[in-house]
C-alpha distance (Angstrom), angle and dihedral (degrees) to the residues before:
residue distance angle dihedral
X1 . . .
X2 3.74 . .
X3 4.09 127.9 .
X4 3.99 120.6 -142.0
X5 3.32 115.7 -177.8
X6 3.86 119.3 -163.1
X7 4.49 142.6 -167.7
X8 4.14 105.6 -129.8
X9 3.17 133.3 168.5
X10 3.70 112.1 -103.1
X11 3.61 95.2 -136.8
X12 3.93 93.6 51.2
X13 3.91 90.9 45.0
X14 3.93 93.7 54.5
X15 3.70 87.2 46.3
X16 3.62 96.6 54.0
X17 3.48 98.9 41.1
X18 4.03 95.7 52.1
X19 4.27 77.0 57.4
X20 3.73 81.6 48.2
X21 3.30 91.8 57.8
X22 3.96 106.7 42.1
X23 3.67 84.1 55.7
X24 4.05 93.4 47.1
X25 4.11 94.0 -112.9
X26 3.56 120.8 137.7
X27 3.95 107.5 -154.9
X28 3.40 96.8 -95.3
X29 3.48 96.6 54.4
X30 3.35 94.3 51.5
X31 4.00 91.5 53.0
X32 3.93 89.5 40.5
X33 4.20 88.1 62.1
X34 4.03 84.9 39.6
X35 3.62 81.5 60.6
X36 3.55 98.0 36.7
X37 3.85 89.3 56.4
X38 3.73 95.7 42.4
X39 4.33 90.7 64.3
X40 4.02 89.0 38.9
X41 3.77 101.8 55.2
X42 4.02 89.8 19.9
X43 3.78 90.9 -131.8
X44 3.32 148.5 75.4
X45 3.83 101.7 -69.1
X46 4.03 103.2 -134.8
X47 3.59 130.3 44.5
X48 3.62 117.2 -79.3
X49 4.11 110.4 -171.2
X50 3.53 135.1 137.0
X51 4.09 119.9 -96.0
X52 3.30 115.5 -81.2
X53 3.82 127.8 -128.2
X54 3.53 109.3 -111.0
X55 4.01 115.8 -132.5
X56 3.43 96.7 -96.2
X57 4.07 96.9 53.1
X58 4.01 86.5 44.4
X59 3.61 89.4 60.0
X60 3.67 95.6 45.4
X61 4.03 89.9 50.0
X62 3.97 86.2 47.6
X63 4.07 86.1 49.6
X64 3.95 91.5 51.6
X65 3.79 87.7 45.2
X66 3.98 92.7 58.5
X67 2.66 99.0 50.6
X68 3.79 108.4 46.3
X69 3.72 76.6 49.6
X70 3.79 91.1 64.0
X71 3.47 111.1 15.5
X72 3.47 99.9 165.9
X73 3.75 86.0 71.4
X74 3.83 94.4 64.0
X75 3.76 131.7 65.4
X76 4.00 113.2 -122.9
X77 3.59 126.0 -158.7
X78 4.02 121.3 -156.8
X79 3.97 90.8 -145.9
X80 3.95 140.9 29.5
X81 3.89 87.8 -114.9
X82 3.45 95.2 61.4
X83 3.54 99.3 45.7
X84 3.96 85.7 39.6
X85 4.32 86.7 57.0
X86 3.28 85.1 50.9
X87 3.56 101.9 51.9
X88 4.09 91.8 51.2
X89 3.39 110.2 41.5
């Protein structure tokens, strides 16, 4: 039998344990079957991406996008008073 010692967060280790527990896993059974299902599927086994935008942010970043594409289709301002004037007439 092997050792591995390993840094957590205490917070994140109490929280995982007490879902340990309910599901009547001591830690290192539930990093044994972590193992177990890292050399069956030969991966990590739980989707690892980067957050998504949401729909709201994608249409902002396609906004910005058109118009630095065509800026001569967009008023500019050179401060945030300006653009705040025009805002509130």
């Amino acid at each position: 039998m092997a050792n591995i010692n390993i840094r957590i967060d205490n917070d994140i280790k109490a929280k995982a344990e007490e879902v340990f527990s309910k599901l009547g896993l001591t830690p290192t059974t539930a990093i044994n079957l972590f193992y177990h299902q890292v050399i069956r599927t030969r991966s990590i086994p739980f989707e690892l991406k980067l957050d998504i935008p949401n729909d709201k942010t994608l249409m902002a970043i396609k906004e910005v996008e058109e118009m630095e594409s065509n800026p001569h289709e967009y008023k500019g301002y050179s401060n945030v008073d300006d653009l705040m004037d025009d805002c509130n007439p």
